[in-house]
NUDOVEX-212570 format. One record per residue (C-alpha): z, x, y; residue in three letters. Coordinates in steps of 0.001 Angstrom, whole numbers, plus 524288, in hexadecimal, padded with zeros to 5 digits. Layout:
% NUDOVEX-212570
ZXYALA ...
***
This chain:
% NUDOVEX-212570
8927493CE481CD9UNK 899F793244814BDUNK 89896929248205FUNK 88A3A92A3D820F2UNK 888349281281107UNK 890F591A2E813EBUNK 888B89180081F69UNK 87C8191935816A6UNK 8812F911B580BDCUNK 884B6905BD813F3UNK 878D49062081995UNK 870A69059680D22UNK 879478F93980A08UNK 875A48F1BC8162EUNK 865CB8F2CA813FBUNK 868B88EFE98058CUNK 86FB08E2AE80B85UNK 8659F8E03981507UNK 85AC78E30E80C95UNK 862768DA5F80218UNK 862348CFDA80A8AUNK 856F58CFC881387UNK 84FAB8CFE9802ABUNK 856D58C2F37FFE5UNK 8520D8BC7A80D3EUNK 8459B8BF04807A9UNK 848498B9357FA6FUNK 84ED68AD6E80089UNK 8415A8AAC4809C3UNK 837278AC737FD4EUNK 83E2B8A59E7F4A3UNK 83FEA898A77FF65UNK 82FEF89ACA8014EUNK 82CF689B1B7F26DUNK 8358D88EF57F19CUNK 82F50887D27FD77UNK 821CA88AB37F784UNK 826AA8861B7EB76UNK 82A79878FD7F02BUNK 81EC4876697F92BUNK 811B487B167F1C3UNK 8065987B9E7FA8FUNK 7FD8086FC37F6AAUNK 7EEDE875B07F345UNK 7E37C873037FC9EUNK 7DBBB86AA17F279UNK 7E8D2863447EF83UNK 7EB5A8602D7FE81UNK 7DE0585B95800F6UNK 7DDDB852DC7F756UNK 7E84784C5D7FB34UNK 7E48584A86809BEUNK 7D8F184542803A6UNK 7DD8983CF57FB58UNK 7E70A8381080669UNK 7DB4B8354880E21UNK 7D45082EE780646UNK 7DD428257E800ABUNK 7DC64816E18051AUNK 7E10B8092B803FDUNK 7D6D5804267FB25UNK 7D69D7F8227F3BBUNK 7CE0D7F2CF7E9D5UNK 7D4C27E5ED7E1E9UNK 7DB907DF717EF45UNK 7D0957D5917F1ACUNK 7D0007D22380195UNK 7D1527C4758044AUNK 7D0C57BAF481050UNK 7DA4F7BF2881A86UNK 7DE1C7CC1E8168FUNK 7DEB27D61D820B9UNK 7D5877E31981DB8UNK 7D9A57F06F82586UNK 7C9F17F603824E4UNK 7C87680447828E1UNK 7BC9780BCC82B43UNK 7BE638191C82C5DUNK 7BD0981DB88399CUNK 7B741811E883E3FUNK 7C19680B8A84593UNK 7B90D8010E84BC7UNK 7B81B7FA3283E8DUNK 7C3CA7FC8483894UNK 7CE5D7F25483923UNK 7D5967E7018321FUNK 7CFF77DBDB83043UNK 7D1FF7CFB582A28UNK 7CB567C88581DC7UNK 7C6CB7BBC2824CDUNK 7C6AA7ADC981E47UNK 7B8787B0E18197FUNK 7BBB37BD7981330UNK 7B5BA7C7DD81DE4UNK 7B77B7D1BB82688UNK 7B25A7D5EC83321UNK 7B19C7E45B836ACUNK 7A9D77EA0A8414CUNK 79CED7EEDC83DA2UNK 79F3A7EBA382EA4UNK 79E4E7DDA4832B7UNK 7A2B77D082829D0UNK 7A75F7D68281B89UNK 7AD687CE8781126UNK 7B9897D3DF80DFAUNK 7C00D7C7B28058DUNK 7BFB77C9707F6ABUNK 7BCC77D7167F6CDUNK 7C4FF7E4837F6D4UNK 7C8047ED387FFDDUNK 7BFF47F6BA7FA1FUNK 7B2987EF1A7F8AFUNK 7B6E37EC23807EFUNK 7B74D7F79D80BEBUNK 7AA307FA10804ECUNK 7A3AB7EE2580B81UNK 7A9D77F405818EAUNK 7A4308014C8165AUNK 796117FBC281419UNK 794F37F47E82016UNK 798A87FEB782703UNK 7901A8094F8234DUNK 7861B802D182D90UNK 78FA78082B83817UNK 799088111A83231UNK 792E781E5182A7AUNK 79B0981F4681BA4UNK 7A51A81578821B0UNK 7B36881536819EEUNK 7BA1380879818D5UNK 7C792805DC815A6UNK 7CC857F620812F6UNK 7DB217F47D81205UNK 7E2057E86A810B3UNK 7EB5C7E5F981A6FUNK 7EF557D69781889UNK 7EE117CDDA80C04UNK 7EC6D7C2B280F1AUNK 7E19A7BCFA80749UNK 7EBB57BD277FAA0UNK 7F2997AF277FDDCUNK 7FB8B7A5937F502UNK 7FFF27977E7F79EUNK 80BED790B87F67AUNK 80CE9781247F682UNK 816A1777F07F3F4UNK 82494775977F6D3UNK 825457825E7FFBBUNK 827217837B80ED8UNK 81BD478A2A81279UNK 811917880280A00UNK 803E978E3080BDBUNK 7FC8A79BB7807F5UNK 8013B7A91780800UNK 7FF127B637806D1UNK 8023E7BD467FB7EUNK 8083A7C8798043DUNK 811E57C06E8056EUNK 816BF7BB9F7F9D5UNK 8136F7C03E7EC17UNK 81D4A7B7C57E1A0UNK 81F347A8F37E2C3UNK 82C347AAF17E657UNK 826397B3E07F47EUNK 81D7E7A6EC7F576UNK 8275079C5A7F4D8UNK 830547A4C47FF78UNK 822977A76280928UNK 820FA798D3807E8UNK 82EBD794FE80E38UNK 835A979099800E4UNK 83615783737FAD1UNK 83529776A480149UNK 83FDB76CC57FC59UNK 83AED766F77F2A7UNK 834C9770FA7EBE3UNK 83474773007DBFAUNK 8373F780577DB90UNK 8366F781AC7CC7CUNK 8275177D577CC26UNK 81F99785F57D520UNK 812E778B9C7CEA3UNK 80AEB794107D2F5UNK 7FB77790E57D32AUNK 7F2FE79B367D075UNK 7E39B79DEE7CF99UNK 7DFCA7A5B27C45CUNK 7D30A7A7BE7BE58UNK 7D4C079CCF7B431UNK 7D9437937E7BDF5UNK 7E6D778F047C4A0UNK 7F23F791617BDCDUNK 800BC78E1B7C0FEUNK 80BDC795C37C0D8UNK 819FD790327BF9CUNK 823C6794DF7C917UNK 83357790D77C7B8UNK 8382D794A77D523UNK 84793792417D0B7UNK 843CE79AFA7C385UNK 83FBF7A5557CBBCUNK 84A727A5F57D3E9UNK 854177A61E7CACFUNK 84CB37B22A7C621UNK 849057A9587B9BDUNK 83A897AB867B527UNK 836FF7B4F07C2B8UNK 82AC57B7957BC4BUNK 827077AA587C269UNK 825DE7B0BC7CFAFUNK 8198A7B5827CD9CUNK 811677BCA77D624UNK 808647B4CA7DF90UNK 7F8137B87E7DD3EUNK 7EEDD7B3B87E8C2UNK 7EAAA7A5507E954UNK 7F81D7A1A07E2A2UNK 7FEE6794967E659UNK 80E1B793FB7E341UNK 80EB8784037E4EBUNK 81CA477EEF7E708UNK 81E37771277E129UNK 
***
């Protein structure tokens, strides 16, 4: 009889221990969900679709560059790969797209270009959607003269401060005054002329000399 009661009694103590611990497995798993959802909240429907939508309909637009001669225009028409391509601005100022024909494209946006597009289209495309990026500037030019090895025009791409012109231009020639370059520059009361001390600047005296090069600038070398 006393070995039975000791038999009964241990037995109660092993469910206790695997009920014990089967109840803290459970714990364990809820409380690594509840965290998980925690950390990662489901985004709403109306949030999500807003933002694919507003990922869609997000573009490259433009409206201050102004398109000159010899810039290179990526135009898309959606789902009309025929007409879609790049093109570039030729020395009179158009384009040339199939169906859409001769456009002017020099001294306006990319945005009243893509409206021009879209309106010659709508002969041959129904609600057609027109997309101008520029791809290449290279209407916005400079000029450096003077007393520098490779004199000539340039694109602005490729140099924006006096001091990225006079290294694009091959340096100094000889004989060069290098503390008397100006700068010429068209403005809407006329030509002025800025001083620029090439030794100044270089010595890191009076940097605010190296100022940054507008369109239709000439940095003249005496």
């Amino acid at each position: 009889m006393t070995f039975i009661v000791k038999c009964s009694w241990s037995g109660r103590l092993a469910v206790w221990a695997i009920c014990i611990f089967m109840c803290s497995c459970l714990w364990a798993q809820t409380g690594q969900g509840s965290e998980a959802n925690r950390a990662k909240p489901a985004m709403p429907l109306a949030t999500a679709s807003v933002a694919q939508s507003a990922d869609a309909t997000a573009g490259p637009h433009n409206d201050s560059f102004v398109i000159g001669n010899d810039d290179v225009l990526a135009v898309n028409v959606w789902k009309e790969p025929d007409v879609s391509r790049s093109v570039p601005v030729r020395s009179d100022g158009k384009i040339s797209l199939p169906l859409a024909g001769e456009i002017q494209a020099a001294g306006k946006t990319p945005l009243q270009l893509e409206r021009d597009i879209a309106t010659k289209l709508k002969d041959y495309v129904a609600e057609p959607e027109v997309t101008v990026i520029v791809q290449e500037i290279k209407s916005q030019k400079f000029n450096i003269l003077g007393q520098i090895a490779r004199p000539g025009s340039y694109s602005l791409a490729q140099a924006s401060t006096v001091l990225d012109a006079i290294a694009l231009g091959g340096g100094f020639r000889d004989f060069a005054k290098q503390k008397s370059i100006y700068i010429l520059r068209q403005g809407p009361g006329g030509e002025s002329r800025i001083p620029f001390n090439y030794k100044d600047v270089i010595k890191g005296k009076n940097s605010a000399q190296n100022i940054k090069l507008q369109p239709r600038d000439t940095v003249v070398v005496p």
